[in-house]
C-alpha positions in Angstrom: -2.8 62.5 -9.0 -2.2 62.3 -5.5 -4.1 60.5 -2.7 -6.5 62.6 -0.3 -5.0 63.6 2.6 -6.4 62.0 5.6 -8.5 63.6 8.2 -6.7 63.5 11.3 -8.4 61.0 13.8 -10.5 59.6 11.1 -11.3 55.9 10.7 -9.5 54.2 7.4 -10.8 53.9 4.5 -13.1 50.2 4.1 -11.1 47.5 2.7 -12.6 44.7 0.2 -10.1 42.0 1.7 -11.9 40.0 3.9 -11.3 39.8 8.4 -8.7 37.5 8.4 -11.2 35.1 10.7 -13.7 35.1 7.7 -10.7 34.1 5.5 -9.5 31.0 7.5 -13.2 29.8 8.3 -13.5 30.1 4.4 -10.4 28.4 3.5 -10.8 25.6 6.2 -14.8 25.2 5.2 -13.4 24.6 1.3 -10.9 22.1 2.4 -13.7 20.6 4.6 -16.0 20.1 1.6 -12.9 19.1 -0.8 -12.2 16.1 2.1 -15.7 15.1 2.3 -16.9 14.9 -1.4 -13.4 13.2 -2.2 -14.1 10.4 0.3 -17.7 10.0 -1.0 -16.4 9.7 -4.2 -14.2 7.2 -3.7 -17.0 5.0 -2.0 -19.4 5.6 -4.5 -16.7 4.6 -7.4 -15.7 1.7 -5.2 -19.3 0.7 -4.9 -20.5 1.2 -8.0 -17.9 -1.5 -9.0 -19.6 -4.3 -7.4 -17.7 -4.4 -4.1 -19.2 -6.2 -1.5 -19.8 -5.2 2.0 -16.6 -6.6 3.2 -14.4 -5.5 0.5 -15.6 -1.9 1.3 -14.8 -2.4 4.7 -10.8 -3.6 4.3 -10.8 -0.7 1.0 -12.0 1.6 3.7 -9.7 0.4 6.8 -6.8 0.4 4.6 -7.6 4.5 3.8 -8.3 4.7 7.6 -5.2 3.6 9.2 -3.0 5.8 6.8 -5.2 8.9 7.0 -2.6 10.7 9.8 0.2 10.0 7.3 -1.8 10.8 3.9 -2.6 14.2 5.7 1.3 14.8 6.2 2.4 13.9 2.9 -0.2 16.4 1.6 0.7 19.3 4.1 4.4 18.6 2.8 3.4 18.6 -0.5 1.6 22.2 0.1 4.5 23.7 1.6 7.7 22.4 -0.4 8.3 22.5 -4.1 6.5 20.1 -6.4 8.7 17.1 -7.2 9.8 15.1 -9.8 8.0 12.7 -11.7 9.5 9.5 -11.7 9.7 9.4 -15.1 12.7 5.8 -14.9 9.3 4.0 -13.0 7.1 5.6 -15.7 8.6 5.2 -18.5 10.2 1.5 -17.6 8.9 -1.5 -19.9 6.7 -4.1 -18.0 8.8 -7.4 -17.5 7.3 -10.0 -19.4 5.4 -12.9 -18.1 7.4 -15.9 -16.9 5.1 -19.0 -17.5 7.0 -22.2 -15.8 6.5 -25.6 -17.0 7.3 -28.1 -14.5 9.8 -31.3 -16.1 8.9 -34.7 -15.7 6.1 -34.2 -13.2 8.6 -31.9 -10.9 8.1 -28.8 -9.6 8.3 -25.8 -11.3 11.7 -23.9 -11.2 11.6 -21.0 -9.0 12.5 -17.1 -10.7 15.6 -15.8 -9.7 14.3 -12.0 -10.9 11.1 -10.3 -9.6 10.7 -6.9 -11.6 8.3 -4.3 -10.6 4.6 -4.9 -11.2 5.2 -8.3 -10.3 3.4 -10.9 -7.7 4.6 -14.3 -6.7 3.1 -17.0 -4.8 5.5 -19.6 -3.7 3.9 -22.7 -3.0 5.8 -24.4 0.3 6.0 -26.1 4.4 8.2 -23.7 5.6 9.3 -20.1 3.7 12.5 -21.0 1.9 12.2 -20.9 -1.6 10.5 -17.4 -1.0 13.0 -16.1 1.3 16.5 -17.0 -1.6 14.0 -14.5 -4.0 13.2 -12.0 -1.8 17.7 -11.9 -1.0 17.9 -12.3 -4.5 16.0 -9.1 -5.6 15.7 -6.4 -2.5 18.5 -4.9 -3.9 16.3 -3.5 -6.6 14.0 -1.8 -4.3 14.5 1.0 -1.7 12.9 -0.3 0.7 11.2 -3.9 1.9 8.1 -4.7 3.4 7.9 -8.1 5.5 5.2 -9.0 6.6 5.4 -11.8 8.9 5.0 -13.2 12.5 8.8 -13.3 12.7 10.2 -11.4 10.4 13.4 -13.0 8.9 17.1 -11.5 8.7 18.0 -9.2 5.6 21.5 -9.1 5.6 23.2 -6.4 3.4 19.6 -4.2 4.4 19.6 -1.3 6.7 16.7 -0.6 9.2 16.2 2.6 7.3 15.3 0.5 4.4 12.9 -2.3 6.2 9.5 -2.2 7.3 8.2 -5.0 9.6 4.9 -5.4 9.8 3.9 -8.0 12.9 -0.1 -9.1 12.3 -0.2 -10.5 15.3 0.7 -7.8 17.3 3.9 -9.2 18.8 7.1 -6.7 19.3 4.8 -3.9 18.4 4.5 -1.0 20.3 0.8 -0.9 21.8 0.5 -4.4 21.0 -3.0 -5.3 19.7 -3.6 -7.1 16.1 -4.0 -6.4 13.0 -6.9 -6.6 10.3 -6.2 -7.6 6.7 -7.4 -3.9 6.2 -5.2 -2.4 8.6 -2.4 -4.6 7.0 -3.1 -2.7 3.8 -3.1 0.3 5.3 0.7 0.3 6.3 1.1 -1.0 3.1 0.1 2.3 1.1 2.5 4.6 1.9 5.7 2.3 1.3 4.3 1.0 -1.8 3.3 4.0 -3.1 6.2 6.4 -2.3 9.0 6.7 -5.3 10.5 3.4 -6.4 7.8 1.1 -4.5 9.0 -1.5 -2.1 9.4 -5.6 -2.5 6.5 -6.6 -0.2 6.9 -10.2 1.8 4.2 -11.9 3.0 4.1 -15.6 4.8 1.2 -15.1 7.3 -1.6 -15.1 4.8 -2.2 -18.8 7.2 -2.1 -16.6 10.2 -4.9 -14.5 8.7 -7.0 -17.4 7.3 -7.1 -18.7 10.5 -8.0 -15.7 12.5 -10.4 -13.8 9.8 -11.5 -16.2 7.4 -11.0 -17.3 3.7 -13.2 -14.9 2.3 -11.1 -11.5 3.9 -8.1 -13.0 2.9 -8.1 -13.5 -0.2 -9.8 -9.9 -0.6 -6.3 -8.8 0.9 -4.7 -11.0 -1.3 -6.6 -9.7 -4.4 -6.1 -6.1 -3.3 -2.2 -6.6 -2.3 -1.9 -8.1 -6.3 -3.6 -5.0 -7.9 -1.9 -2.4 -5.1 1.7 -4.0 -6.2 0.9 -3.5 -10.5 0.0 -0.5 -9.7 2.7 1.2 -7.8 5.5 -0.7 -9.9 6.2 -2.8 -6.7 6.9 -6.4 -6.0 5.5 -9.2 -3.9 6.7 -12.8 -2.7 4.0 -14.6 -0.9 5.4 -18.0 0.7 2.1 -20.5 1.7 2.2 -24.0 2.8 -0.4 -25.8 0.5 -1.7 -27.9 2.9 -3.9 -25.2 4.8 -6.3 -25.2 2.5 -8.3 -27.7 -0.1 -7.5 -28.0 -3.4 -10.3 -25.4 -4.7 -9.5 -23.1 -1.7 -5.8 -22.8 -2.9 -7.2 -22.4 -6.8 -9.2 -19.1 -5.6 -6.0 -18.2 -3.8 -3.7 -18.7 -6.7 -6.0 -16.8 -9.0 -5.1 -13.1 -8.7 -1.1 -13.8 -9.0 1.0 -13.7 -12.0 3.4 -15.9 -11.2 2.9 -19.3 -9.2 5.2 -22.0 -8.4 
């Protein structure tokens, strides 16, 4: 059957599709909600785990100073093709622990391999030992994370590939310092994208100093379980003698791997 003809001059007929200013206050008021209840969420879970009052605030620094590019990777996301799974990371069996066991009353030999998942905590004056691993193993990676107040020489590793990370604000852009939390912030989005990144770390003194015991070994315990989780890597070179004996036990704690 045919349509009826219209009446010159008459108005169409109504349409069920909404104005399309109804439709995008809809759409952004649903993504609005989604946002909100997924960030309460995430404090609720966080808090319901026991956290206290300043592990909640680096958990929710970290989230904060990576929002702008959290938002990006999700517009991107939106907009291209799904990708991949990573199914080598996935699927890839967990290195087995490496227990040392020092000769003779000497110190422990250092490991010349790092898979992912793995933490280290080099025990030294001056980053050395530390630094021969991190050569030793950023091949393995596609990118590197250092975070230090002078950030050493990579050779064989292209800018592309590096991320420096300056807590004390120094050769940064805008200057200013940075919090533990805000440390873990720029530490989300390397870690996290495909492959993960070998993450080194000889200012923890820097931080001890300027924020306390207490916030930085909640970075520490958070840049552990961030690194299992994303099948990443970290080398964390620390001079002993800043701390007392029962201080550098609660820092040694959360690694897997100490020497």
């Amino acid at each position: 059957m045919s349509e009826p003809e219209r009446t010159p001059g008459a108005s169409p007929p109504p349409s069920d599709e909404p104005p399309e200013d109804e439709e995008y206050a809809r759409t952004y008021a649903a993504g609005y909600e989604e946002g909100v209840r997924s960030g309460l969420k995430e404090v609720l879970q966080h808090a319901s785990r026991g956290h206290t009052a300043q592990e909640l605030r680096i958990l929710i620094e970290s989230r904060l100073a990576r929002l702008d590019e959290e938002v990006e990777l999700k517009r991107r996301s939106l907009l291209g093709p799904p990708r991949r799974p990573a199914w080598n990371s996935l699927l890839r069996a967990p290195q087995p622990a490496r227990v040392w066991v020092p000769t003779f009353g000497g110190p422990a030999p250092a490991p010349t391999h790092l898979g992912p998942g793995r933490s280290l905590l080099v025990r030294e004056e001056r980053p050395a030992r530390a630094l021969e691993i991190l050569r030793a193993n950023v091949q393995e990676f596609p990118r590197a994370v250092l975070v230090s107040l002078r950030p050493p020489e990579l050779p064989g590793v292209s800018k592309e590939r590096r991320i420096d990370i300056v807590p004390n604000g120094a050769d940064v852009a805008g200057g200013g310092r940075l919090s533990p939390g805000e440390i873990g912030g720029h530490l989300r989005e390397p870690t996290e994208s495909p492959g993960g990144a070998i993450v080194y770390l000889d200012a923890l003194e820097y931080l001890v100093g300027e924020y306390g015991l207490d916030l930085t070994l909640k970075f520490a315990q958070w840049a552990v379980a961030q690194i299992e989780q994303t099948s990443s890597a970290l080398i964390v070179s620390f001079d002993r003698r800043s701390l007392d004996p029962r201080e550098m036990s609660r820092l040694e704690r959360p690694f897997q791997t100490v020497v």
